[in-house]
C-alpha positions as CSV (number, residue, x, y, z in Angstrom):
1,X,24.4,5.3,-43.3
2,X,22.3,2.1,-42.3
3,X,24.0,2.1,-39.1
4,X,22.8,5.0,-37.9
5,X,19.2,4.3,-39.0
6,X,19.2,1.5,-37.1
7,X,20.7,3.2,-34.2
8,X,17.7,5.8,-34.6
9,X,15.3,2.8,-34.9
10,X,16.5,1.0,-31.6
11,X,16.7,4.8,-30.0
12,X,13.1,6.2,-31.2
13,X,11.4,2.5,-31.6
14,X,12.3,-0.4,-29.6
15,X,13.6,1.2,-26.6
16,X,10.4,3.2,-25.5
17,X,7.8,0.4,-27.2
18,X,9.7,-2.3,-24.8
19,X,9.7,-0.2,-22.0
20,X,6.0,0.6,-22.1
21,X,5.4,-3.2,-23.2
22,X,7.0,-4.0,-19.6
23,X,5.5,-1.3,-17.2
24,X,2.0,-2.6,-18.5
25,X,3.4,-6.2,-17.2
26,X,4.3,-4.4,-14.4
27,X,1.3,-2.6,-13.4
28,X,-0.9,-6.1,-14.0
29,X,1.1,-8.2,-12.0
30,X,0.7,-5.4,-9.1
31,X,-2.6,-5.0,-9.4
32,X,-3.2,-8.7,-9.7
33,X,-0.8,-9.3,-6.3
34,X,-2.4,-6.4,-4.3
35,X,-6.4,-7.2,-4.9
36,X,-7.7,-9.4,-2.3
37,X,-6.1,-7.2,0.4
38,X,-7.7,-3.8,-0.9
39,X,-11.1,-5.7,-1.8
40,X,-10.9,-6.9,2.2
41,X,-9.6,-3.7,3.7
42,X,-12.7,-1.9,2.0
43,X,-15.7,-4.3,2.3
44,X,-18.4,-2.4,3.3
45,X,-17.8,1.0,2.7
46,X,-19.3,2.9,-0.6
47,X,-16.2,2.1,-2.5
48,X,-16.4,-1.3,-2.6
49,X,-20.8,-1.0,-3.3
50,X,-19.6,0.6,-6.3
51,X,-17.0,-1.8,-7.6
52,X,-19.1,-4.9,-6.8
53,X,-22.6,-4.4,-7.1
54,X,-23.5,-7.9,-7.5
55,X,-21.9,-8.4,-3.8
56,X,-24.3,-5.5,-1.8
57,X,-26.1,-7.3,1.3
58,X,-29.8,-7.9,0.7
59,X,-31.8,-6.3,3.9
């Protein structure tokens, strides 16, 4: 009988917590790689006014 609560536990618990744990690494590291080549291809346009405000070009 423990055997198969731990077998539940690893099925219902650890599996889908550590697979959610490393899609979030995932997802960070992407993002983190990919940002300096969206923020570039999108200077200037309405997008990128909106994500930086800080950064708009004083007339």
């Amino acid at each position: 009988m423990p055997g198969v609560i731990i077998i539940l536990f690893i099925l219902l618990v650890a599996i889908p917590v550590g697979f959610l744990m490393t899609m979030t690494i995932v997802a960070g590291v992407l993002g983190w790689t990919v940002e300096s080549e969206v923020d570039a291809a999108f200077v200037g346009t309405e997008e990128h006014t909106l994500a930086y405000p800080s950064a708009e070009p004083s007339a």
